[in-house]
N, CA, C and O atoms as CSV, one atom per row, in Angstrom:
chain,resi,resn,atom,element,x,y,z
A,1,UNK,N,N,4.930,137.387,35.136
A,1,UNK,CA,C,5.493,136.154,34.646
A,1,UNK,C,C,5.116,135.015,35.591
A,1,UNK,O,O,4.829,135.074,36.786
A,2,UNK,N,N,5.189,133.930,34.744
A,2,UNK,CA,C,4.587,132.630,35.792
A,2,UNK,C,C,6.083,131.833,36.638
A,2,UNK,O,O,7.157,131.660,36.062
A,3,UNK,N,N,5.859,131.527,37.776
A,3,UNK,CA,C,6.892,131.624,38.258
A,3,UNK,C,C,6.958,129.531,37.689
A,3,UNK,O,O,6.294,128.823,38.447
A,4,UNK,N,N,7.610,128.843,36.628
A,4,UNK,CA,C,7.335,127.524,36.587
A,4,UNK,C,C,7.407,126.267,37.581
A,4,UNK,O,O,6.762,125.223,37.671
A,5,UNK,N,N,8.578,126.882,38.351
A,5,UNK,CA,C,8.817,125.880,39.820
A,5,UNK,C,C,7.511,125.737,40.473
A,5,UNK,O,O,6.977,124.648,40.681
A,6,UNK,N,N,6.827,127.316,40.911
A,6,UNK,CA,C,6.040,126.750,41.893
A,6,UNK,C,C,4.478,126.528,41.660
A,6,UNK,O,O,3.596,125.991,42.330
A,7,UNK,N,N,4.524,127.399,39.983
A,7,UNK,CA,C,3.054,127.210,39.270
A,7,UNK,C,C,2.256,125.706,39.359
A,7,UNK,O,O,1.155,125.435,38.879
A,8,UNK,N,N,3.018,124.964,40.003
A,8,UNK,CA,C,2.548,123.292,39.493
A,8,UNK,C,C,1.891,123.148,41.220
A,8,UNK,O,O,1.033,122.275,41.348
A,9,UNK,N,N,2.205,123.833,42.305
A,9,UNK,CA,C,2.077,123.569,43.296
A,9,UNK,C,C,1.468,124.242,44.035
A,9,UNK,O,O,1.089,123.919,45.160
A,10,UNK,N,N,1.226,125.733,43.234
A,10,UNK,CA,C,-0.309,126.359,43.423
A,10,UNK,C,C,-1.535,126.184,42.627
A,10,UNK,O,O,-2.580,126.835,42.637
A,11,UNK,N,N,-1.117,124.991,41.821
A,11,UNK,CA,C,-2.035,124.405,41.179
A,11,UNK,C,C,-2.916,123.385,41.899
A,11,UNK,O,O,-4.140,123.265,41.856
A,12,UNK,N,N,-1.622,122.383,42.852
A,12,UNK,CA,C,-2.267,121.336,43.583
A,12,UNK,C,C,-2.998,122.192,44.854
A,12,UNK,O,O,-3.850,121.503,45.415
A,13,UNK,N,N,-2.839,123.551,45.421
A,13,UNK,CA,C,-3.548,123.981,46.476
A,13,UNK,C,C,-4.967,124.392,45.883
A,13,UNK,O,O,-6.068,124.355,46.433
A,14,UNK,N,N,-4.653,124.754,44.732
A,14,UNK,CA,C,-5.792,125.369,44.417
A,14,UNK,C,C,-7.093,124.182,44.153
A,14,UNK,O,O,-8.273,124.275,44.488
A,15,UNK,N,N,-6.401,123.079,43.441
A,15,UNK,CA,C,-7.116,121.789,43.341
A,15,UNK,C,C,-8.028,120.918,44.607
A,15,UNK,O,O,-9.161,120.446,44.702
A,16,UNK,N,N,-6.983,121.006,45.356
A,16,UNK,CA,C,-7.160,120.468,46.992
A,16,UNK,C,C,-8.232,121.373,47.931
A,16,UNK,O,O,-9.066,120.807,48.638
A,17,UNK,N,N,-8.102,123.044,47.851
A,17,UNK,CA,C,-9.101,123.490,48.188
A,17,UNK,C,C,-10.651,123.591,47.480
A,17,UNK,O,O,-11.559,124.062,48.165
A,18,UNK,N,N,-10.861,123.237,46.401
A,18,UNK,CA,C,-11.822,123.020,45.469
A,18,UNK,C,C,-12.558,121.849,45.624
A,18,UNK,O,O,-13.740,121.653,45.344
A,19,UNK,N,N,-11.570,120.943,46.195
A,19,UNK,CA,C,-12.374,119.423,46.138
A,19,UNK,C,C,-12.816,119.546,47.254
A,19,UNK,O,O,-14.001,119.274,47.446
A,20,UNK,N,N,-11.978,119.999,48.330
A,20,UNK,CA,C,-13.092,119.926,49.585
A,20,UNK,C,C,-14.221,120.696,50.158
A,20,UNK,O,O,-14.828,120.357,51.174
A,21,UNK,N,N,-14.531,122.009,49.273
A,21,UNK,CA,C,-15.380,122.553,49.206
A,21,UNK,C,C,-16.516,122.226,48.642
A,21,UNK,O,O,-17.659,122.571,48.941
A,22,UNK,N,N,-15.936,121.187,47.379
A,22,UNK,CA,C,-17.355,120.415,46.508
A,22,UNK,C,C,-17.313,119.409,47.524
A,22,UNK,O,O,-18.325,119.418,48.225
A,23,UNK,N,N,-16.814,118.903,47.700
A,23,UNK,CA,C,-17.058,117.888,48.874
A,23,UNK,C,C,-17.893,118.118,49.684
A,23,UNK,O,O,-18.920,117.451,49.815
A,24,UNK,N,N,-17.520,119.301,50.495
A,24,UNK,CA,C,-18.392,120.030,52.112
A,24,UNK,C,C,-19.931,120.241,51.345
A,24,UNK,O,O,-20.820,119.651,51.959
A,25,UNK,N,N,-20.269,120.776,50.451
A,25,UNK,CA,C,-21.475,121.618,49.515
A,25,UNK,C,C,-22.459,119.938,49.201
A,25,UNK,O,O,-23.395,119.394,49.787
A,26,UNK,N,N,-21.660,119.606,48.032
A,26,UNK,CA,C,-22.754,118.445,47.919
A,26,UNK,C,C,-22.816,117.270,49.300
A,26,UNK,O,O,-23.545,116.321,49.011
A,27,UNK,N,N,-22.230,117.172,50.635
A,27,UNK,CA,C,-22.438,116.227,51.308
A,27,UNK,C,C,-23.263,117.160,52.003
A,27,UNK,O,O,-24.094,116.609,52.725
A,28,UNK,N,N,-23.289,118.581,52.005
A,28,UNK,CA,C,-23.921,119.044,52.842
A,28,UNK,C,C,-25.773,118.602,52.150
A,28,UNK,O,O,-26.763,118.056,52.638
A,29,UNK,N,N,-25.400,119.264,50.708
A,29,UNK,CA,C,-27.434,118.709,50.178
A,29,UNK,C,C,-27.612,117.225,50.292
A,29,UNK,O,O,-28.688,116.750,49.929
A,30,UNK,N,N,-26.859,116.600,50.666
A,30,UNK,CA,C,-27.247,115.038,50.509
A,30,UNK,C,C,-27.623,114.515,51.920
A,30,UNK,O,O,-28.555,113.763,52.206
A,31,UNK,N,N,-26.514,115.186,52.909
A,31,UNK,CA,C,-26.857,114.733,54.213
A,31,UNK,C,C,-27.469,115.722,55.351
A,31,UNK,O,O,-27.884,115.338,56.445
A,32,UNK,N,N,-27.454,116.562,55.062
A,32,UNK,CA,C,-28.293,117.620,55.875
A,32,UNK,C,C,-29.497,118.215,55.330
A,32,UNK,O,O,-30.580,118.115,55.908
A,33,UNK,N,N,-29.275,119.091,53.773
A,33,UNK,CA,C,-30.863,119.639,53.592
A,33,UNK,C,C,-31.529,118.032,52.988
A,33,UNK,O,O,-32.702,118.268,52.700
A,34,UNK,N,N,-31.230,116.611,52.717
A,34,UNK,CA,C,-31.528,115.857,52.028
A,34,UNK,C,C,-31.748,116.311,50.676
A,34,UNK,O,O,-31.878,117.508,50.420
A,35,UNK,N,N,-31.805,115.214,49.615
A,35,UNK,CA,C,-31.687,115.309,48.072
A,35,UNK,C,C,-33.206,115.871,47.862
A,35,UNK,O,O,-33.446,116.543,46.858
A,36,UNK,N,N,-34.250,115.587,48.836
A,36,UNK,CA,C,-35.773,115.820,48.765
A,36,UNK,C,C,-35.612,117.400,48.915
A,36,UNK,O,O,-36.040,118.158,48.045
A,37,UNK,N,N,-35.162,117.720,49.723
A,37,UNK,CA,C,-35.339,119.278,50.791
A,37,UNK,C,C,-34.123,119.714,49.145
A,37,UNK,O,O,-34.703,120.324,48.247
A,38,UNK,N,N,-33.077,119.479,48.982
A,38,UNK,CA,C,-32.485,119.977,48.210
A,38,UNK,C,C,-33.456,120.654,46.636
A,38,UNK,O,O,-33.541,121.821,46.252
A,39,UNK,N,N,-33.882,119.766,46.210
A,39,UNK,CA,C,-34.375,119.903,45.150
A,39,UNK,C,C,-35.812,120.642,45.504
A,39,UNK,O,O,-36.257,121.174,44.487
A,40,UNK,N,N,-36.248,120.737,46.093
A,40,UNK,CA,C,-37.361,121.340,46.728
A,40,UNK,C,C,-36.631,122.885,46.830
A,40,UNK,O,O,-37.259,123.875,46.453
A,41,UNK,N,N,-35.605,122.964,47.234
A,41,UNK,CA,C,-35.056,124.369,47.289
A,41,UNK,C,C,-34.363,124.755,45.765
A,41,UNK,O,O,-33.826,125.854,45.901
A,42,UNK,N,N,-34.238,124.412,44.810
A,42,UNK,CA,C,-33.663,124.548,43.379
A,42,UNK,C,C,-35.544,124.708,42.816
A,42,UNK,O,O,-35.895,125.339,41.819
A,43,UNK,N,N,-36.191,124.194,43.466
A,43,UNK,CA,C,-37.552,124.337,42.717
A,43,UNK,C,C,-37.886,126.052,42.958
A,43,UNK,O,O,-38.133,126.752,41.976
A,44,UNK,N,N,-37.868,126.550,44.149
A,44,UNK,CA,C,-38.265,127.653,44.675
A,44,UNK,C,C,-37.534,128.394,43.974
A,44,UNK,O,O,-38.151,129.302,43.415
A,45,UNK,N,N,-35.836,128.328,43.686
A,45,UNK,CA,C,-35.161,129.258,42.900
A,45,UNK,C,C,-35.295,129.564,41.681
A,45,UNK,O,O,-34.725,130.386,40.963
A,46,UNK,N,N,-36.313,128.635,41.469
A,46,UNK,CA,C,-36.626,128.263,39.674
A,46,UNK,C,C,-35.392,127.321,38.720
A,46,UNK,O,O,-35.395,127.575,37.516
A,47,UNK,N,N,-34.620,126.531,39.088
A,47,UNK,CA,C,-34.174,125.682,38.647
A,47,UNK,C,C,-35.363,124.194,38.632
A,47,UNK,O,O,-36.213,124.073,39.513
A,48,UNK,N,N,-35.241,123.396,37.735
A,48,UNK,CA,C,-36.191,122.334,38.153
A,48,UNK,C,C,-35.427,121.326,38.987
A,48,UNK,O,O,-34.264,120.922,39.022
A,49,UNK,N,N,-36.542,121.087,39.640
A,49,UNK,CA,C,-35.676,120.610,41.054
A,49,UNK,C,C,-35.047,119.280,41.026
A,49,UNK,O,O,-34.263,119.022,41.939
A,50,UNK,N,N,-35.310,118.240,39.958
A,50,UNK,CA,C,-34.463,117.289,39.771
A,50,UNK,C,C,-33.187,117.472,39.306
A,50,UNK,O,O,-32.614,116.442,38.952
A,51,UNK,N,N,-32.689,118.330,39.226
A,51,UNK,CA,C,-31.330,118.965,38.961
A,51,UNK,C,C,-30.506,118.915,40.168
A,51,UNK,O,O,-29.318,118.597,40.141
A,52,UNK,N,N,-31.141,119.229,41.217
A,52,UNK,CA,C,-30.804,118.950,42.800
A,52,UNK,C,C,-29.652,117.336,42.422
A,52,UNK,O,O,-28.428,117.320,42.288
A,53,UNK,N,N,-30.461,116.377,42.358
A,53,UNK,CA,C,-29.835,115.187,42.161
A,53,UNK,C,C,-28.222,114.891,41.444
A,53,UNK,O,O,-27.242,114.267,41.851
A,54,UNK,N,N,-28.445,115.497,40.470
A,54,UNK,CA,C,-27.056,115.363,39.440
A,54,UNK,C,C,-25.939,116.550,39.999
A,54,UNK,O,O,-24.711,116.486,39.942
A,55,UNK,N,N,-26.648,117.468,40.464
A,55,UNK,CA,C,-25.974,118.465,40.782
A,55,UNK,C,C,-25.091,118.161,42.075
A,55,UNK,O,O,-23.934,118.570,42.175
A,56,UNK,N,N,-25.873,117.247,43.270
A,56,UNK,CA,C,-25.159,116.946,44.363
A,56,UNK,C,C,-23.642,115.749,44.048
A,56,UNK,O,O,-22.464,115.716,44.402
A,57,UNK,N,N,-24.529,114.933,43.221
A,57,UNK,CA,C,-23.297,113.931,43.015
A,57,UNK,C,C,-22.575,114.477,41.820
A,57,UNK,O,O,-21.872,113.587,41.340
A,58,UNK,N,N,-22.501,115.385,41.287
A,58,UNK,CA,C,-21.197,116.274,40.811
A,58,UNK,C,C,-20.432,116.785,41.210
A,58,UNK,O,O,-19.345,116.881,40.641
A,59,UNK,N,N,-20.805,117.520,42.786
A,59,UNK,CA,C,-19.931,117.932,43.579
A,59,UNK,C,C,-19.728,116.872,44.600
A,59,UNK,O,O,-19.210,117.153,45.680
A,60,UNK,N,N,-20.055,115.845,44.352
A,60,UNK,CA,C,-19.586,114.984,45.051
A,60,UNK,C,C,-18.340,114.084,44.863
A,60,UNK,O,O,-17.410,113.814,45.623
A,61,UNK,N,N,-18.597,113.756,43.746
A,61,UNK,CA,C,-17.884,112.959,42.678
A,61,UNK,C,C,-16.529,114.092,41.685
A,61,UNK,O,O,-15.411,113.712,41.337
A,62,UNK,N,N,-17.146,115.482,41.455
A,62,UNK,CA,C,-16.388,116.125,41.255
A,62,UNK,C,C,-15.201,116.209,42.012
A,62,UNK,O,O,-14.092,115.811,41.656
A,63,UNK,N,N,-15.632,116.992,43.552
A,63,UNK,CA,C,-14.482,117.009,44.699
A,63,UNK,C,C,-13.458,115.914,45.044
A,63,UNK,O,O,-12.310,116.261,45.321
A,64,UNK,N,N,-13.823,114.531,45.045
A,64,UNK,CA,C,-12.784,113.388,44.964
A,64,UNK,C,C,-12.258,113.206,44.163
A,64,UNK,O,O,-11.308,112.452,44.374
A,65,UNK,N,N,-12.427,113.708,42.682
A,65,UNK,CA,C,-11.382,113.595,41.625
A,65,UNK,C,C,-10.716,114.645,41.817
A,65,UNK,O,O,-9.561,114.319,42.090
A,66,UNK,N,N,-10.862,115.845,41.816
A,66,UNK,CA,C,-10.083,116.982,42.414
A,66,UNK,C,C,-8.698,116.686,43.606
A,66,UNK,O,O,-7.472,116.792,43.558
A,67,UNK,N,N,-9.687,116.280,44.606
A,67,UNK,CA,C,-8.566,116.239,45.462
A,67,UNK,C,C,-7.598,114.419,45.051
A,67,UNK,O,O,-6.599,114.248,45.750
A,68,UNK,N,N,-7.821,113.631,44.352
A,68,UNK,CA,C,-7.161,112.708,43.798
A,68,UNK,C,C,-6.466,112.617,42.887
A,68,UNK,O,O,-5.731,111.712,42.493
A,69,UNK,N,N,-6.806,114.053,42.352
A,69,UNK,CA,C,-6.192,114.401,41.153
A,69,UNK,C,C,-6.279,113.507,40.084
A,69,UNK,O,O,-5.273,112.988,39.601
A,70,UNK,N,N,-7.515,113.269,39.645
A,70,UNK,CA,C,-7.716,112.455,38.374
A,70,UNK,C,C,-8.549,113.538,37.251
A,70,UNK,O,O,-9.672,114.035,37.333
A,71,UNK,N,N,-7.368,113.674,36.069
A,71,UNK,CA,C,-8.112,114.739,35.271
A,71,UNK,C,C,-8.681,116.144,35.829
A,71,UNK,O,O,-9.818,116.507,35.526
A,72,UNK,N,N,-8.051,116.724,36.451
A,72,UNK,CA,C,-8.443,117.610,37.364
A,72,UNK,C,C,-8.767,118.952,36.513
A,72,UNK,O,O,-9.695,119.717,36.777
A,73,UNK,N,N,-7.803,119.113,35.397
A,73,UNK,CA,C,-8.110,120.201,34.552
A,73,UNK,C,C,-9.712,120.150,33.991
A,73,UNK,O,O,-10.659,120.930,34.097
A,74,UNK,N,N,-9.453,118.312,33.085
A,74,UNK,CA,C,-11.471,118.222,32.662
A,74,UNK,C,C,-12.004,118.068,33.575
A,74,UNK,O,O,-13.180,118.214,33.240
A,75,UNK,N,N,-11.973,117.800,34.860
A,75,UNK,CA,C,-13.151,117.987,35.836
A,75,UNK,C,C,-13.215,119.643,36.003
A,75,UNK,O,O,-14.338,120.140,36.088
A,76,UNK,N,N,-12.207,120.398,36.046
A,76,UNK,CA,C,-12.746,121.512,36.569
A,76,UNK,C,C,-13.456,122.260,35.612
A,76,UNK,O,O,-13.834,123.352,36.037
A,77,UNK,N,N,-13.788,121.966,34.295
A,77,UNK,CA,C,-14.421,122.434,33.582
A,77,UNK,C,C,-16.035,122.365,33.756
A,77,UNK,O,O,-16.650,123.418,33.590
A,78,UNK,N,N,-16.648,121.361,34.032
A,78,UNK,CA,C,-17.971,121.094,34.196
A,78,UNK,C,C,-18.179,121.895,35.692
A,78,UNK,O,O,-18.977,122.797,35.944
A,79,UNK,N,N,-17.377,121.378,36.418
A,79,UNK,CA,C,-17.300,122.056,37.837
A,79,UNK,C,C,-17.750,123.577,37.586
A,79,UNK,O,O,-18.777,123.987,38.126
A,80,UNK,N,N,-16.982,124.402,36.771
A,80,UNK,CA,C,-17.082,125.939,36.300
A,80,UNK,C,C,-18.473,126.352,35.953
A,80,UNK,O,O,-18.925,127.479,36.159
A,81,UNK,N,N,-19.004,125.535,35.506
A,81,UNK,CA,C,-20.397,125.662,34.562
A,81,UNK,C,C,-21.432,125.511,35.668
A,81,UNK,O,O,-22.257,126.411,35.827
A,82,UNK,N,N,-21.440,124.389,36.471
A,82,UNK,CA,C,-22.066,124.185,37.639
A,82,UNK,C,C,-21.807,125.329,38.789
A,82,UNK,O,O,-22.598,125.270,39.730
A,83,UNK,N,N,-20.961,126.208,38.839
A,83,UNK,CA,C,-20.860,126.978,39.776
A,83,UNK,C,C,-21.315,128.126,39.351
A,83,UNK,O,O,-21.734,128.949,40.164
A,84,UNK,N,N,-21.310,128.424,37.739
A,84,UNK,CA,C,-21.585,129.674,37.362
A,84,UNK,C,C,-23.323,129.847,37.109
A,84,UNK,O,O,-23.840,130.947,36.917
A,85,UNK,N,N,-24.121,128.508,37.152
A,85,UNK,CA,C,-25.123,128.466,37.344
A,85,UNK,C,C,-26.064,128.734,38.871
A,85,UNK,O,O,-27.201,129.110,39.158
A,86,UNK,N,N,-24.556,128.194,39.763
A,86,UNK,CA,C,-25.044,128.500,41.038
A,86,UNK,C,C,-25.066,129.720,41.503
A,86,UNK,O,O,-25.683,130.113,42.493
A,87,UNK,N,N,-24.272,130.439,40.667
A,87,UNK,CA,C,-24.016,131.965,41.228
A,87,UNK,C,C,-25.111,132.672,41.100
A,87,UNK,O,O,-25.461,133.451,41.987
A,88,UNK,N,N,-25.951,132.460,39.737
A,88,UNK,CA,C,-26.957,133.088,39.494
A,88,UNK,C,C,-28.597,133.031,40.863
A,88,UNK,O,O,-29.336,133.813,41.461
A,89,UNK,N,N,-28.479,132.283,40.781
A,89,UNK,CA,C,-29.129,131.993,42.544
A,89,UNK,C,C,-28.980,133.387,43.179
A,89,UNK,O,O,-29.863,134.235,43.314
A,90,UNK,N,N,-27.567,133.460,43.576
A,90,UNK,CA,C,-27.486,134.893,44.419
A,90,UNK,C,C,-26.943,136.124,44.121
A,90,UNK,O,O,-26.434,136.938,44.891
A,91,UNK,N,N,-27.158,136.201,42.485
A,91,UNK,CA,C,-27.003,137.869,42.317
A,91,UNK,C,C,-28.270,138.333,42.672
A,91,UNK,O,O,-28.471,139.261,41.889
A,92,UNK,N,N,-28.971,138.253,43.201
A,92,UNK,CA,C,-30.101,139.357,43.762
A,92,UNK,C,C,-29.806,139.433,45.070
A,92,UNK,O,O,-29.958,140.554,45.555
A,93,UNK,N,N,-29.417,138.553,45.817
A,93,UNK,CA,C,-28.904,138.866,47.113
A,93,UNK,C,C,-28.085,140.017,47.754
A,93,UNK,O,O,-28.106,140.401,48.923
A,94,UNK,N,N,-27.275,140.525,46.586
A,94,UNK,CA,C,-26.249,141.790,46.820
A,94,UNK,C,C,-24.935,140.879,47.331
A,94,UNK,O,O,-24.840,139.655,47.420
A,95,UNK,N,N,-23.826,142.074,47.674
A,95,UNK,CA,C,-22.753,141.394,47.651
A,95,UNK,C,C,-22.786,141.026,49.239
A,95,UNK,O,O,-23.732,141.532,49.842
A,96,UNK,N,N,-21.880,140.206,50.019
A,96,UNK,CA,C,-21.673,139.765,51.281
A,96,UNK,C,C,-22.497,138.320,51.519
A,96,UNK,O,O,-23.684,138.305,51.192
A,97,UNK,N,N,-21.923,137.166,52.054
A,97,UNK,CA,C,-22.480,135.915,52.018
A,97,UNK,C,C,-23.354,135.780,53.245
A,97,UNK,O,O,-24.144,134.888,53.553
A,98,UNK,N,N,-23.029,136.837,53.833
A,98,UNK,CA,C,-24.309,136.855,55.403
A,98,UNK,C,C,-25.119,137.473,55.006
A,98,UNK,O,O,-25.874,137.573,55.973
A,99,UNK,N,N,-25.818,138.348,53.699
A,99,UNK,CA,C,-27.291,138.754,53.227
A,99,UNK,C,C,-28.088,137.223,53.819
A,99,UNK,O,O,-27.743,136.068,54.069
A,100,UNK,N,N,-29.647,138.252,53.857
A,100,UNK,CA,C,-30.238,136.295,53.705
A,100,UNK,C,C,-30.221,136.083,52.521
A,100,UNK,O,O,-30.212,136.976,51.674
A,101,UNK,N,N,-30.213,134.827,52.275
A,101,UNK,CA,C,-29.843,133.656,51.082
A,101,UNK,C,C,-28.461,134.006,50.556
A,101,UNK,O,O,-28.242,133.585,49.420
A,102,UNK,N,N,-27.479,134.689,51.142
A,102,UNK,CA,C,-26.376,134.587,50.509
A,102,UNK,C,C,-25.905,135.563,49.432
A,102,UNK,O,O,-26.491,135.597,48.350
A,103,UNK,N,N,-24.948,136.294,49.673
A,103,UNK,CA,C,-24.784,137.016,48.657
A,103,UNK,C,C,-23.938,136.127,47.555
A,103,UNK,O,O,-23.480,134.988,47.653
A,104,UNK,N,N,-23.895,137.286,46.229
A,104,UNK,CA,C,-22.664,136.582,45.280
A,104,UNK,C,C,-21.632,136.057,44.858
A,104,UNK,O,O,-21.319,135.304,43.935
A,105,UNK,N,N,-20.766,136.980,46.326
A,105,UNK,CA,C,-19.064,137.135,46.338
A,105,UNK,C,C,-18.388,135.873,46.005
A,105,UNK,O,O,-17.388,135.570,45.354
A,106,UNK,N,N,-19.352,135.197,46.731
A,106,UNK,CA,C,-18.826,133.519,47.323
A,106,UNK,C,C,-18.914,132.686,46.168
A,106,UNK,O,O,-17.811,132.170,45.989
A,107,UNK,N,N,-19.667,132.360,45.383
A,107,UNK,CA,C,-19.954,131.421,44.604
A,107,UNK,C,C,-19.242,131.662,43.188
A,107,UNK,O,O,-18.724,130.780,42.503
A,108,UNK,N,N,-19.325,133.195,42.846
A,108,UNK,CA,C,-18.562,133.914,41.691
A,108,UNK,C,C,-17.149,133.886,42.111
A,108,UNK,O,O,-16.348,133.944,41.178
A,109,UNK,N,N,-16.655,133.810,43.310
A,109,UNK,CA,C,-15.125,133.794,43.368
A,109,UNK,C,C,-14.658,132.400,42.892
A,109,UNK,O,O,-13.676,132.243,42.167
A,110,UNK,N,N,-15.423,131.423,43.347
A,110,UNK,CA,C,-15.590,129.943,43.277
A,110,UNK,C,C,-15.579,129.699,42.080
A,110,UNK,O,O,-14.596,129.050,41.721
A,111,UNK,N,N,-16.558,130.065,41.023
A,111,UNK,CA,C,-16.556,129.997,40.127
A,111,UNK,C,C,-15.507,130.004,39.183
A,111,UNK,O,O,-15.167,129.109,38.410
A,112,UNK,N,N,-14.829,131.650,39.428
A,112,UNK,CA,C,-13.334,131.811,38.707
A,112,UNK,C,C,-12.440,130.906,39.414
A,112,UNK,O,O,-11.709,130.306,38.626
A,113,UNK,N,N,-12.284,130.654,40.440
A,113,UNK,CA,C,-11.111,129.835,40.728
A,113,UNK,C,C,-11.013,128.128,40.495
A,113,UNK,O,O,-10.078,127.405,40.840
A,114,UNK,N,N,-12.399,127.689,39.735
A,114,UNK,CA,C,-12.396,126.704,39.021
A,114,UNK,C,C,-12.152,126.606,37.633
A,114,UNK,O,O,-11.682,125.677,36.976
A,115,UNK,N,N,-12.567,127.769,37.289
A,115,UNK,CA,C,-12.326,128.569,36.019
A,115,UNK,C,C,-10.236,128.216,35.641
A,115,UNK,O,O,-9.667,127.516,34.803
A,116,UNK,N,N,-9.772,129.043,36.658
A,116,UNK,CA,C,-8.293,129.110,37.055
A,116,UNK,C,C,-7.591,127.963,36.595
A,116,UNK,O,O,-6.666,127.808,35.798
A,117,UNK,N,N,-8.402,127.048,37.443
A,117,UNK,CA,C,-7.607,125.326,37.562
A,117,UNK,C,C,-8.042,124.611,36.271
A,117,UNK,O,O,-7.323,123.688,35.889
A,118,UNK,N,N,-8.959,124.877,35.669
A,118,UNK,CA,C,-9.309,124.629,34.272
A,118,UNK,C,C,-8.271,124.967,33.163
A,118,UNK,O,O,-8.107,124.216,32.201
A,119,UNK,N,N,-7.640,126.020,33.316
A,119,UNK,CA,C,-6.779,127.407,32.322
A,119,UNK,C,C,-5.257,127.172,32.996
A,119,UNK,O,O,-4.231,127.331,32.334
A,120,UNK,N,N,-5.260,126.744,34.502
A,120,UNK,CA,C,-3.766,126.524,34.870
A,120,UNK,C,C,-3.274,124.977,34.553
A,120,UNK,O,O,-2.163,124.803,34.051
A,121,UNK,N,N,-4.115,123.887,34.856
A,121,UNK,CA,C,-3.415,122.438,34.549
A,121,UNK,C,C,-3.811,122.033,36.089
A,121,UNK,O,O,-4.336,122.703,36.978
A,122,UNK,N,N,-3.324,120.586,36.056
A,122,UNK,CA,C,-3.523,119.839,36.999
A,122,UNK,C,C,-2.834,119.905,38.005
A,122,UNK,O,O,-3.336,119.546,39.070
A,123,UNK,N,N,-1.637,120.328,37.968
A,123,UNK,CA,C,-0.840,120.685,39.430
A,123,UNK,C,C,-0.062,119.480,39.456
A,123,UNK,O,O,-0.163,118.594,38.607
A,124,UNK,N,N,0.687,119.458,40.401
A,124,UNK,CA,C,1.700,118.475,40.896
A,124,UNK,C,C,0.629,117.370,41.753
A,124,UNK,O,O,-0.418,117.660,42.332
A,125,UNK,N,N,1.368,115.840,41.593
A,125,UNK,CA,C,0.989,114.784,42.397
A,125,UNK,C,C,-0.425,114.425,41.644
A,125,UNK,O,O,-1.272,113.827,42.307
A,126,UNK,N,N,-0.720,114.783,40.224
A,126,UNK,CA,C,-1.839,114.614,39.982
A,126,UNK,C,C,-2.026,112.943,39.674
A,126,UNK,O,O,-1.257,112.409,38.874
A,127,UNK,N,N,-2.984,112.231,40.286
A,127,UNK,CA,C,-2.946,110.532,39.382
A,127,UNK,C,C,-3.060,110.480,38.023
A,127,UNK,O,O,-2.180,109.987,37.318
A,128,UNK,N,N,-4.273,111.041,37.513
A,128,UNK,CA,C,-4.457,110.744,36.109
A,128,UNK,C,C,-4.399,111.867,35.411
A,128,UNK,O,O,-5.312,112.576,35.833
A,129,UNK,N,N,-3.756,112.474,34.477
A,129,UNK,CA,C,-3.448,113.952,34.372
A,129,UNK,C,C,-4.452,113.813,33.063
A,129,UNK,O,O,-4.809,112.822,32.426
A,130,UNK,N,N,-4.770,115.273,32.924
A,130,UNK,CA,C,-5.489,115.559,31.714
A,130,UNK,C,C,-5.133,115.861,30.387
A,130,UNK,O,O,-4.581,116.941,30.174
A,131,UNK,N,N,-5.478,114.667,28.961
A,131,UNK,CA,C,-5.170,114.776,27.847
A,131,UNK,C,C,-4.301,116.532,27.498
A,131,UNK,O,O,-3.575,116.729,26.523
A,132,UNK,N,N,-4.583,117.417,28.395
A,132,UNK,CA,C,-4.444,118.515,27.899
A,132,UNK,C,C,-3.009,118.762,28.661
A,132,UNK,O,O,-2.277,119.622,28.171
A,133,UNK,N,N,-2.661,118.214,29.574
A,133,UNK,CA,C,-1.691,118.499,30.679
A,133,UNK,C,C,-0.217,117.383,30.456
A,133,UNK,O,O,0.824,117.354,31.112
A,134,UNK,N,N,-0.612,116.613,29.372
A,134,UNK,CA,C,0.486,115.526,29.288
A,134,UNK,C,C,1.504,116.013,28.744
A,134,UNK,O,O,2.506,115.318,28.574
């Protein structure tokens, strides 16, 4: 059973840890591997590498609505799709995130737990709540 008191407030943790992970991920391709080096590495994986671009400022732009809580349920939907694409990257890697290039565990857990916040609601303290959450 869902416990209702505190379901709204493992909603906002779950929200809050999501945004700053899209946060950490796309500032990491923007300011460390650069958007060049980024997409250059989505080329090698066989994604086309201008995807690099939209993809960084999704998790960029994604993660601050997350943790601002604007529409957090419809953001985490695109978020889901974008992660479940990323996962595919490292199912050949095997499981454990210290393989080289990374195993699966990580990105597929990620995945569902955007999945989660999509299927649970926006959580408590949200600014702009989602058509679905009113």
């Amino acid at each position: 059973m869902i416990d209702q008191r505190t379901a709204p407030y493992a909603a906002l943790l779950l929200r809050l840890a999501l945004g700053v992970m899209f946060l950490a991920h796309g500032f990491t391709k923007l300011l460390v591997f650069t958007l060049p080096g980024t997409a250059q590495f989505f080329a090698s994986v066989g994604f086309p590498g201008w995807l690099a671009y939209p993809t960084t400022f999704a998790e960029i732009g994604g993660g601050a609505l997350l943790i601002l809580g604007v529409m957090p349920r419809l953001v985490a939907v695109p978020l889901t799709l974008l992660l479940a694409g990323a996962s595919t990257v490292h199912f050949g890697n095997g499981w454990s995130f210290s393989n080289p290039n990374g195993g699966w565990e990580y990105p597929v857990f990620l995945t569902v737990a955007a999945a989660v916040l999509a299927l649970l609601g926006d959580g408590k303290l949200a600014l702009v709540k989602s058509p679905a959450s009113k």
